[in-house]
N, C-alpha and C positions, 0 to 999 in steps of 0.2 A: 409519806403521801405527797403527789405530784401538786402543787397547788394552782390554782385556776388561771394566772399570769403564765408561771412555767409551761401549765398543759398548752395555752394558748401559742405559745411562741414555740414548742418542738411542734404541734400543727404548723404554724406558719413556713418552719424551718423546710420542716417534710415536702413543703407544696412549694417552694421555692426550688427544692431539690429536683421533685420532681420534674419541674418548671424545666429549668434548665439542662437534666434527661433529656426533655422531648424534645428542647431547643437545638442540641445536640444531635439528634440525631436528625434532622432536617436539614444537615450539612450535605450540598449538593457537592458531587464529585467534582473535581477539576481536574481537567483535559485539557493538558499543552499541545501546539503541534506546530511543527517547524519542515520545511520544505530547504535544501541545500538551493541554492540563489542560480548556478548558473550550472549549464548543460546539457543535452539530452539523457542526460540518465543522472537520475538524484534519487534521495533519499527523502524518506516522511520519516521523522521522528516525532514518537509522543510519549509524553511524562505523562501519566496517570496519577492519580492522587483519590485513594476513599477514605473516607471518616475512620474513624477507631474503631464504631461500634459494629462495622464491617469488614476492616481487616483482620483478617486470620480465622474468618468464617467459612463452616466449607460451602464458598457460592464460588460460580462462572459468572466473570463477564465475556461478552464480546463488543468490540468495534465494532461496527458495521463502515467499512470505509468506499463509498462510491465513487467510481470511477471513471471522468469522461469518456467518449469515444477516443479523442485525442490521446490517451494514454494507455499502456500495455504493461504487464510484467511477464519475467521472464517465469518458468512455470519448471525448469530446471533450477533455476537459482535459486525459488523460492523450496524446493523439495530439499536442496542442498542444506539452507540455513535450519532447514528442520530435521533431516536427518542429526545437523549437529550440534538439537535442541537449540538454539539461535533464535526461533522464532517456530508458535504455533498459528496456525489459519487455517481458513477453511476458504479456497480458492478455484474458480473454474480450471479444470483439470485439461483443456486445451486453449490455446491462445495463440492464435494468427498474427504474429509478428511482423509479416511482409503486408501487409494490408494497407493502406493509406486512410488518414483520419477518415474520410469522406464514405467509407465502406465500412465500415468499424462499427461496434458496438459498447454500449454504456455496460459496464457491469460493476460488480463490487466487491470487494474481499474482508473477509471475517477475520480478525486479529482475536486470539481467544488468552486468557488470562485470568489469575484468581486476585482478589480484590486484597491490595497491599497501600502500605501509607505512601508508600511512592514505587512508580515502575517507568522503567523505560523500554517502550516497545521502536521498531524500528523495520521498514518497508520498503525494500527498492522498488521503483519505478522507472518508467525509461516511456518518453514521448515519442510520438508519431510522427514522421516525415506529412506533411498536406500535399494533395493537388497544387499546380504549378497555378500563380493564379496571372493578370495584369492588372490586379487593380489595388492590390495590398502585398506589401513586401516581409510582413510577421505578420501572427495571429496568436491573441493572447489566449489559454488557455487557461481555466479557473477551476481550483479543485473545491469539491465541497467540506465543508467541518463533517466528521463523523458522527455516527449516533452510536449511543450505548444502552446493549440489553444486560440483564442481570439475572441467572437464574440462581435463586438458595432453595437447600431443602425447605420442605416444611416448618420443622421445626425453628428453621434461623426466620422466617418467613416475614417475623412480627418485626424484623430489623429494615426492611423495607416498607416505610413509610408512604401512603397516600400519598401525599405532598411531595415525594423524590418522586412518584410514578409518571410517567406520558399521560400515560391513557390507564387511570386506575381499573376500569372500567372491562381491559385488554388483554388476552392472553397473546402470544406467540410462540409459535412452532418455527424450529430450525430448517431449512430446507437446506441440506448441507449439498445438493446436487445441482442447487442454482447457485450457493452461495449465496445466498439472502435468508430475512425470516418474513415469513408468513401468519396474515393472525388466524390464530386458535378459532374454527368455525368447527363445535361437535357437531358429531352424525351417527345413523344409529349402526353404521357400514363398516367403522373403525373401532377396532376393539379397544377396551380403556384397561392397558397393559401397562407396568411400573414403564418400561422404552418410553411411548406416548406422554405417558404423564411429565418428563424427563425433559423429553425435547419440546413439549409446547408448556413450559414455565417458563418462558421466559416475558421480563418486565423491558420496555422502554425507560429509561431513569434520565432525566434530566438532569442536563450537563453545564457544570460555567466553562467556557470552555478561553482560551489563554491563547493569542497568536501574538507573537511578536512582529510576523509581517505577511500579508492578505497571502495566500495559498494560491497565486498567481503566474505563468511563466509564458515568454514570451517567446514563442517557435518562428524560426525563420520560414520564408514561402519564396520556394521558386517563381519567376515571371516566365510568363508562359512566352513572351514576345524573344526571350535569349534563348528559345529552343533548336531555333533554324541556325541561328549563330552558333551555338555551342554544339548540334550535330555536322555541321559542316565541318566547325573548325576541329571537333573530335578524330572525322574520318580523317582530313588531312596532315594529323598530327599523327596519327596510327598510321598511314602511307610512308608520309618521310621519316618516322622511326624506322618501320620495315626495311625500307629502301638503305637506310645508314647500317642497318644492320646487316645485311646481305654487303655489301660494299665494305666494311671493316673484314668481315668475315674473310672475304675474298681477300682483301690483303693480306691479314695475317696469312693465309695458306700460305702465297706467294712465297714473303718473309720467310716462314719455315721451311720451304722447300729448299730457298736460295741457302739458308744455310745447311740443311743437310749435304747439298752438293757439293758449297765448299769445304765440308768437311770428309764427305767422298773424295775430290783430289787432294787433301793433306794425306790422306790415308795410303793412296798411290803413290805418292812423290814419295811417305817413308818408304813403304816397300822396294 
């Protein structure tokens, strides 16, 4: 028989276990993200990081990674890295590459992945040439931290804690044709199909998120005052190439001609 000390203290044990369960699982995800320092086309890499008691669960996350005007990806390149599994997303399926910031739109791209003790996910990107300006010779360009959604079945459901949620209060729906998520508004118009239920589970989950240096890059700007200069001195650069090239041309003819001739009179002189 358990005596009243003992009984007391396997309770205490129990709720200290407990305790420390719950504590555990209010471990908020950590989200690295690193930007390659110099170029017009770089790289976003993120290390992801989930708790235990959500690794190896069968849930989705997604990035949600938005995108200024100022920045564009390639929508080939990105089809390539998936064809060769490299990378899953969910990405506007045309992208206006010749566009200048100025005309451009904000959009955002979905990084999708299941929840592991560490990942490394990774995203080319490539910046926008601007309008020529005279009053600024760069323009700094600042990318946002990502948001992270999480969908688990049901069942895993209890592993996503209040306290990890945005908006406990929230559902979202995937709109994989904007590439964004939408929140969950029923209606009596949309039928409530396993699909539906599927694509509007999804959680906003609160992120620590880890930069080693501000998501920041500094694009060069034409001056709009070296236009007259640089069209002049283009056309006149494109003339006297021409003109040098016609005039070599013409020589070398010459040259070849003069010597096939004097190889026409060696030819006579043997005969």
């Amino acid at each position: 028989m358990i005596s009243k000390p003992n009984w007391m203290s396997a309770i205490g044990v129990i709720a200290l276990l407990a305790s420390a369960a719950h504590s555990y699982l209010l471990q908020q995800p950590i989200v690295h993200v690193e930007m390659e320092k110099a170029g017009m086309h770089r790289t976003l890499t993120y290390r992801v990081q989930f708790d235990f008691p959500l690794a190896g669960k069968d849930c989705d996350y997604m990035l949600l990674q938005p995108l200024p005007a100022a920045v564009y990806i390639s929508t080939d390149e990105l089809d390539d890295l998936q064809r060769l599994r490299r990378l899953s997303a969910v990405y506007p399926k045309f992208v206006n590459i010749e566009e200048p910031t100025e005309r451009a739109q904000p959009f955002s791209v979905l990084l999708r992945g299941v929840p592991k003790l560490m990942e490394i996910v990774t995203l080319p990107i490539h910046f926008r040439y601007h309008a020529p300006s005279d009053k600024r010779s760069t323009s700094m360009v600042a990318i946002a931290t990502p948001e992270l959604y999480l969908n688990c079945p049901i069942a895993d459901s209890e592993l996503v804690d209040n306290e990890l949620v945005a908006r406990p209060d929230k559902l979202y729906c995937l709109n994989a044709h904007k590439s964004r998520f939408d929140e969950n508004i029923v209606t009596d118009t949309e039928p409530t199909t396993l699909h539906n239920l599927e694509r509007c589970n999804w959680k906003q989950i609160h992120v620590e998120y880890q930069l080693r240096a501000p998501l920041r890059a500094e694009i060069p700007v034409g001056n709009t005052n070296a236009y007259a200069p640089v069209l002049y001195g283009t056309i006149i650069l494109t003339w006297t190439m021409a003109i040098w090239t016609m005039l070599r041309t013409l020589s070398s003819s010459r040259r070849i001609n003069q010597r096939l001739n004097e190889q026409r009179q060696l030819q006579r002189k043997v005969k």
